[in-house]
C-alpha positions in Angstrom: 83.3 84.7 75.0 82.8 84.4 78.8 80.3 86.9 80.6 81.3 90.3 82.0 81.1 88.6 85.5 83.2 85.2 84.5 85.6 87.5 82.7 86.2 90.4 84.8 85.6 89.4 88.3 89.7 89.6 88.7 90.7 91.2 92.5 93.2 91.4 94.4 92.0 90.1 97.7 91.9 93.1 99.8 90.9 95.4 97.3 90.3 98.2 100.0 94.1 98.7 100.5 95.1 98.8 96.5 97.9 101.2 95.7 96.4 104.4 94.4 99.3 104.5 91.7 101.4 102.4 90.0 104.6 102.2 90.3 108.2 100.5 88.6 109.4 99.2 91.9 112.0 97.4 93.1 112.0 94.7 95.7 115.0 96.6 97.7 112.3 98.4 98.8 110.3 95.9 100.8 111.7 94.6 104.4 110.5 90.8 103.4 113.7 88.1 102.6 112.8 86.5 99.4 110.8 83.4 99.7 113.3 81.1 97.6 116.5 82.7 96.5 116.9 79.7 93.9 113.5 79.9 91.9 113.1 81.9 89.3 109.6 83.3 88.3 110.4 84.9 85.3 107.9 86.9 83.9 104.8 87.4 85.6 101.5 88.9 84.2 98.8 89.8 87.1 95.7 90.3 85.7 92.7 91.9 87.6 90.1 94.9 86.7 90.9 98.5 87.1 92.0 99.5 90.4 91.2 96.8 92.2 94.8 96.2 94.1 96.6 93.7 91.6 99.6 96.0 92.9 99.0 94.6 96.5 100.0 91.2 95.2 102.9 92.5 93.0 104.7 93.8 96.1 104.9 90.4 97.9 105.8 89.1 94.9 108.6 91.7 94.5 109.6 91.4 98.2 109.7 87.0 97.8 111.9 87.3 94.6 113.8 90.3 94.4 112.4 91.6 90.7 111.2 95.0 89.8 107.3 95.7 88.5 107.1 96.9 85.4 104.4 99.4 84.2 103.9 100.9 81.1 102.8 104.2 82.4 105.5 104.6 84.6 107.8 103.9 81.1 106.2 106.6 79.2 106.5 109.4 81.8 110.3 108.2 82.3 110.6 108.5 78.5 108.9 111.5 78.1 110.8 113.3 81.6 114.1 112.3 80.5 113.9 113.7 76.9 114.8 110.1 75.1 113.9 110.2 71.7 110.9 107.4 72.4 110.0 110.0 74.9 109.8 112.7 72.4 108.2 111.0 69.6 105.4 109.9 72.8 105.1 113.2 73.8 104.7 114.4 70.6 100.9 111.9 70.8 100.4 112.6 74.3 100.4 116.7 73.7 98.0 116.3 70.8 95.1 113.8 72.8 96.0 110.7 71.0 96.9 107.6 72.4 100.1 106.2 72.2 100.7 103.4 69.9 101.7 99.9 70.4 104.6 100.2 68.5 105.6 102.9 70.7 104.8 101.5 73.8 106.3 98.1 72.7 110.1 100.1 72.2 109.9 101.2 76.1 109.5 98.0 77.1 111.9 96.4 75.2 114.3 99.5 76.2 113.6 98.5 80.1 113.5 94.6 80.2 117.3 94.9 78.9 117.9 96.8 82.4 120.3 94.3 84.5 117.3 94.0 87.8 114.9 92.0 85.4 117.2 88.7 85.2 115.3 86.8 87.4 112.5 88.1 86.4 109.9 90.8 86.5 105.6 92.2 87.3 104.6 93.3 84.4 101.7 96.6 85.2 99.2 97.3 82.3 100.9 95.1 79.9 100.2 93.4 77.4 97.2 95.0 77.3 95.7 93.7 73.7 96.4 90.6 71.7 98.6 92.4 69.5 101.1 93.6 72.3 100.8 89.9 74.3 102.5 88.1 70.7 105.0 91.1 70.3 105.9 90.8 73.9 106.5 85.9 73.4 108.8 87.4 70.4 110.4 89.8 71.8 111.5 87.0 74.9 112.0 84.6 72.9 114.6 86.4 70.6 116.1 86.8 74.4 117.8 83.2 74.6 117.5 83.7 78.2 114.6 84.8 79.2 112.0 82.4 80.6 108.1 83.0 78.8 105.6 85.3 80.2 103.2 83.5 83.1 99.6 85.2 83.5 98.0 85.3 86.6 94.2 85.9 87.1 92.8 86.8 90.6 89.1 86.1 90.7 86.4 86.7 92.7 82.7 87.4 92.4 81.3 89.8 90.4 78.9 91.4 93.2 81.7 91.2 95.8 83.9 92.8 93.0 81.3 95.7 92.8 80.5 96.3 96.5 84.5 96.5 96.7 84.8 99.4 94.6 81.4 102.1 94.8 81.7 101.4 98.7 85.3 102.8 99.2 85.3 106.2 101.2 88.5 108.1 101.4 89.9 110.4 104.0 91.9 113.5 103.0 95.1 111.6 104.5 94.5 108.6 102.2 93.0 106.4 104.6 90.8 103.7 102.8 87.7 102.6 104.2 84.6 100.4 102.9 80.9 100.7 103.4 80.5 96.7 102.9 83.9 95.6 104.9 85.8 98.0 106.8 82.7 100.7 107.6 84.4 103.8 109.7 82.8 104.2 113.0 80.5 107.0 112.4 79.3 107.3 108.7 81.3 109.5 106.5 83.9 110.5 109.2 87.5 109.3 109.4 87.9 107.3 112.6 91.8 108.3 113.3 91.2 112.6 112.9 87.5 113.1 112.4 87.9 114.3 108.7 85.0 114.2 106.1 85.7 111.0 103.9 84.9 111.1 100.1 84.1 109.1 97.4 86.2 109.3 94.2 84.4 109.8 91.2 85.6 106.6 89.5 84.1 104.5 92.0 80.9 105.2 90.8 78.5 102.1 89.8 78.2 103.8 86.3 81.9 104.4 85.5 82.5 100.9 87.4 80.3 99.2 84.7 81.9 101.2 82.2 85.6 100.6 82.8 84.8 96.6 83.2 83.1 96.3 79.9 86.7 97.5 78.7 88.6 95.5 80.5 86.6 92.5 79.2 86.8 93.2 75.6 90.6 94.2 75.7 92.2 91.2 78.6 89.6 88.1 77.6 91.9 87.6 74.1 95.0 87.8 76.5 93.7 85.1 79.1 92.8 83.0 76.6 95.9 83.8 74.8 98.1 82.4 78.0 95.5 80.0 78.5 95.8 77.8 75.1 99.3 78.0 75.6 99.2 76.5 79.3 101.1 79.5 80.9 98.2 80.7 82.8 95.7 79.9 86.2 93.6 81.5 88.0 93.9 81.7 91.8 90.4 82.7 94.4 91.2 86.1 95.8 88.5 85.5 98.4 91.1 84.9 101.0 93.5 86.6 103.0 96.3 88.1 101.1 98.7 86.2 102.9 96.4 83.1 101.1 96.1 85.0 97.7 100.2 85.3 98.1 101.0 81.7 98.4 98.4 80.8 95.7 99.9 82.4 93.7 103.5 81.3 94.3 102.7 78.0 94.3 100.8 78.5 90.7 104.4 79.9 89.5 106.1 77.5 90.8 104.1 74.4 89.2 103.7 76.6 85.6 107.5 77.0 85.7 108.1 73.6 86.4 106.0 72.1 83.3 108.1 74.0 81.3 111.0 72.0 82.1 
């Protein structure tokens, strides 16, 4: 198996502007025209380590395509809201502190990629987590005549760069995002736009860093290798601009898709 920082150095490249949430989107919501109304990506797995801004990447993939992201957590609180009975059966596991199983979590998604907005395609958002639900998830297209096969998507950078990324990103109260390594705010520990106190979120820490990365390695280093022996899979430098990190990645689709053919 690689090392922590081969494995899990995955980033977005501007890592200091991630989205604070995830969210099932759709690319309506984005002012961009999409980049090439007659390719279809398909299914597109963007792999990076926690909250490192994968999602700022998803949403110019959404906005060039037209297709929705996809994430499992956003699933399970729809399921759980709206009463369906995967929803109850969830909540049932939720309400007691266990986690929800991959069979569960496997019925969402097959429940939401028969929605009408994934036909060209689709982001998928922590998932396929494990092995297990990256094989279910090949089936479960394939049994969709269809549907084109799942392309993964790493985003790498270094390790240290990684780190500095993360336990040196201050917040203000309004949700501006600054760094301590790249974007420093004028005076220490003050917001430059109202002069509020900026704070670090506890997650950001080097300890719970280290911890969270450790696993992200053991669970997504059988799923890049997965993609990998099967050729549906790259890796693109995320030590660029986005705009860069953007048209890697397009490009990377658009070669993958067309070895398929």
């Amino acid at each position: 198996m690689a090392s922590l920082p081969r494995v899990a150095a995955f980033v977005a490249a501007r890592a200091g502007r991630e989205l604070s949430t995830l969210t099932t989107s759709t690319a309506s919501e984005s002012e961009t025209a999409p980049a090439d109304k007659n390719f279809l990506p398909g299914p597109v797995l963007l792999l990076g380590a926690p909250g490192v801004g994968k999602g700022t990447q998803a949403k110019a993939l959404m906005a060039d395509y037209g297709i929705p992201q996809i994430s499992t957590g956003d699933i399970l609180r729809a399921n759980i809201s709206s009463g369906t009975p995967l929803g109850k059966m969830a909540k049932v596991l939720v309400d007691q502190g266990t986690l929800v199983s991959d069979d569960l979590v496997n019925q969402m998604v097959a429940e939401r990629l028969k929605q009408p907005d994934t036909t060209r395609g689709f982001i998928l958002d922590g998932f396929p987590r494990t092995l297990n639900q990256a094989t279910w998830l090949d089936a479960e297209l394939v049994a969709a005549a269809s549907a084109l096969p799942v392309i993964a998507i790493s985003i790498v950078v270094d390790y240290g760069q990684l780190l500095r990324r993360i336990t040196g990103r201050w917040i203000s109260p309004a949700g501006r995002i600054y760094n301590t390594y790249t974007n420093p705010p004028a005076i220490p520990g003050i917001c430059d736009i109202d002069g509020s106190q900026l704070i670090q979120r506890p997650d950001d820490s080097e300890v719970v860093f280290t911890e969270r990365m450790k696993t992200f390695e053991t669970q997504t280093a059988p799923v890049v290798e997965h993609y990998r022996n099967q050729h549906r899979f790259d890796e693109i430098n995320g030590d660029r601009t986005v705009e860069e990190v953007t048209a890697a990645i397009e490009v990377a689709l658009k070669r993958l898709r067309a070895s398929e053919s």
